[in-house]
C-alpha positions in Angstrom: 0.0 0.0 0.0 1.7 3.5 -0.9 1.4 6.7 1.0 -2.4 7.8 -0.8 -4.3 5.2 -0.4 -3.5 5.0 3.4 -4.6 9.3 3.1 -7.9 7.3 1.3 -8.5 4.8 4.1 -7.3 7.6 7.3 -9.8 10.1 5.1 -12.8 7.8 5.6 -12.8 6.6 8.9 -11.5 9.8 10.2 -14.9 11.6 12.1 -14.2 15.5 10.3 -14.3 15.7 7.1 -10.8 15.8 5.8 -9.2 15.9 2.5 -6.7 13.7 1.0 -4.1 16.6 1.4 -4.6 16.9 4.9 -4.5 13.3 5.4 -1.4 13.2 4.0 -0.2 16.0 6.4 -1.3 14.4 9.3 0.2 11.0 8.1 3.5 12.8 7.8 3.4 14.4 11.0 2.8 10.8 12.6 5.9 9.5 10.8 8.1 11.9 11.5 7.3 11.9 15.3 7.3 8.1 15.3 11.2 8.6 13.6 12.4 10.9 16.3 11.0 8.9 19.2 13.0 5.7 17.3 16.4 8.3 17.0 15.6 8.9 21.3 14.6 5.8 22.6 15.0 3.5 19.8 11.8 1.7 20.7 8.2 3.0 20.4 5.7 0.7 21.7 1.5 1.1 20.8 -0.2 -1.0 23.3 -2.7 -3.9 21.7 -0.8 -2.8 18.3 2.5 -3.4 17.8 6.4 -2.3 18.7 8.9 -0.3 16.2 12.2 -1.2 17.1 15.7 -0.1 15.9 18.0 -2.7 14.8 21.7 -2.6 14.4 23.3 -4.7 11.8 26.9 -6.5 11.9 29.7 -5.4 9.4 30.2 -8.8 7.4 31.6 -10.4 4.3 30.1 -11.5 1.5 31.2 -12.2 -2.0 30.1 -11.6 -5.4 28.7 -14.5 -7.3 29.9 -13.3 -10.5 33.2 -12.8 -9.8 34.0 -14.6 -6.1 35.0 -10.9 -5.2 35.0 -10.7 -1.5 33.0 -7.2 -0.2 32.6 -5.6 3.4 29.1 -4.8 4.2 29.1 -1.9 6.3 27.4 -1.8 9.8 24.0 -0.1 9.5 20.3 0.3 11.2 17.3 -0.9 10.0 13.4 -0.5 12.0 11.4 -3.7 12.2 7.8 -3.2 13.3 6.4 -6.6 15.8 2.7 -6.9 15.2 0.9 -7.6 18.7 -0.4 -10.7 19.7 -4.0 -9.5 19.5 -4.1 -8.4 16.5 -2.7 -11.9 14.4 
C-alpha cells in the first residue's frame, strides 16, 4: 500500500471531514514523530498494536557471485515493526 491510499482509508474513517491533502499531512506528521521517538529511545511501543524497534546490523563479508569478489558490508540500522499478539 503507498502513502495515498493510506490518506484514502485515514480520510474515511476519520470523524471530520478531511481531504486527502490533509491526510497526507497528518500522516506525515505521525511519521516523523514516530522517527524521532525511534532516534531517542530507539523503541516505540503502541499497546494492543505493535512495537517499532531499531536494529543494528553487523559489518560482514560477503562475495560476489559473479566474480567470487570478496566485499565488506558496512554496519548499519534498520526498523522492524512486531505486530501484537492480539491483532494476528
Amino acid at each position: 500500500m503507498d502513502k495515498k491510499k493510506l490518506a484514502k482509508i485515514y480520510r474515511e474513517i476519520s470523524e471530520e471531514k478531511i481531504s486527502v491533502v490533509q491526510a497526507l499531512k497528518e500522516i506525515d506528521i505521525f511519521l516523523e514523530t514516530v522517527q524521532e521517538a525511534l532516534i531517542k529511545d530507539k523503541k516505540v511501543k503502541f499497546v494492543k498494536r505493535g512495537i517499532f524497534e531499531v536494529l543494528e546490523k553487523k559489518p560482514r563479508m560477503i562475495s560476489n557471485p559473479a566474480t567470487r569478489e570478496l566485499m565488506k558490508i558496512y554496519p548499519g540500522k534498520t526498523v522492524k515493526f512486531r505486530i501484537s499478539k492480539n491483532i494476528k
